[in-house]
N, C-alpha and C positions, 0 to 999 in steps of 0.2 A: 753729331756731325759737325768737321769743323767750314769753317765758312768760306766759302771761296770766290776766286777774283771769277767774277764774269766779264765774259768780252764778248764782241759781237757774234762771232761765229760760234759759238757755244749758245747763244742769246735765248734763239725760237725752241731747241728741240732741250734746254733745261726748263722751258716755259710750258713746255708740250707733255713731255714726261713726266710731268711733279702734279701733284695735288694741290699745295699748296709752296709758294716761292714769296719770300722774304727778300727785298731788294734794299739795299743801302746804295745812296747815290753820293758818293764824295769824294773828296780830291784831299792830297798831301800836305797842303797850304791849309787847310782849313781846321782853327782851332777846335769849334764845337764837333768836327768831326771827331777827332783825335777823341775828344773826353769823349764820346759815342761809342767808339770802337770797340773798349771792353766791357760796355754791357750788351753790345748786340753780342759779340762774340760769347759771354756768358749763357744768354738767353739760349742762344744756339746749341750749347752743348746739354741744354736742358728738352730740348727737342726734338729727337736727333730724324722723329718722320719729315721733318718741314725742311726744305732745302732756305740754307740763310745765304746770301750774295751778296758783293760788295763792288758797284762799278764806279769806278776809276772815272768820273765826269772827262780830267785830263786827258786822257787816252781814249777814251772811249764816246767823244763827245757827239758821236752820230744819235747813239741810243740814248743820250742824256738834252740834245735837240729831241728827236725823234716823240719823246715823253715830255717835251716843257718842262724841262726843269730847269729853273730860275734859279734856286736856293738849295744851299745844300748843309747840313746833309739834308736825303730828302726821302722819308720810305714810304717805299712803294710794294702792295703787297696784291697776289696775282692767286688766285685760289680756282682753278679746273679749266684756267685761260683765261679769268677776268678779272681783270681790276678792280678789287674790292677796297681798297682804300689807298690814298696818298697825301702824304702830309711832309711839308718844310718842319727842319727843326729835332732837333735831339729829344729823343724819349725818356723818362729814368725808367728804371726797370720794371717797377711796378704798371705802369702805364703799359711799357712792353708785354708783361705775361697780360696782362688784362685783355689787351688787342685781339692776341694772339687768342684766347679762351674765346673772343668773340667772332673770331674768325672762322674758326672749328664749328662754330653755334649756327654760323649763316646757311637758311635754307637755300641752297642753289640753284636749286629748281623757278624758286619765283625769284630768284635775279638774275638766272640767266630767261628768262623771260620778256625782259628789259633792256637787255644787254648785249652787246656784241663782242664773243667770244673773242681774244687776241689771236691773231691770222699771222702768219711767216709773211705772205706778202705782204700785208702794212707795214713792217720795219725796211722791207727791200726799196720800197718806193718812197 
């Protein structure tokens, strides 16, 4: 699957519908982005069940307030509507599939236990 722009109105129901969502938080300006891009995009075409996204801080800076993000790039990954990890900072690929293996691994049952599923109205408000 190849990776695409999220914006907010697509935001809640690709977050709703997926199992697991791959978020990339970056902007145009930003070097580490740039060297990022084609291994997320690599990563991506190696997985093609996991939706991979890429939001535009610039454009899209309600959902990039909305989540604190400070630094970018910044991924953030969303597995049954929870945030199961977020991290400032470019990954090299290795790290990447590694995530991703452990992401697939996580019992969801005892985190979401813990957890507060992401809601459509917490991004409205």
């Amino acid at each position: 699957m190849a990776v695409k722009e999220l914006k907010t109105a697509d935001f809640d129901s690709t977050i709703s519908n997926n199992d697991i969502v791959i978020l990339d938080f970056w902007a145009p300006w930003c070097g580490p982005c740039k060297s990022f891009a084609p291994v997320f995009e690599n990563v991506s075409e190696e997985h093609p069940d996991i939706v991979f996204a890429k939001v535009n801080t610039d454009e899209e800076n309600s959902l990039a307030g909305h989540f604190g993000i400070r630094s970018i790039p910044t991924l953030m990954v969303f597995r049954e509507r929870v945030i199961v990890f977020q991290q400032a900072g470019a990954l090299p690929k290795s790290a990447l599939d590694d995530l991703i293996r452990q992401i697939r691994e996580l019992d969801m049952e005892e985190i979401k236990r813990g957890a507060q599923p992401y809601s459509a109205d917490e991004a409205q408000g």
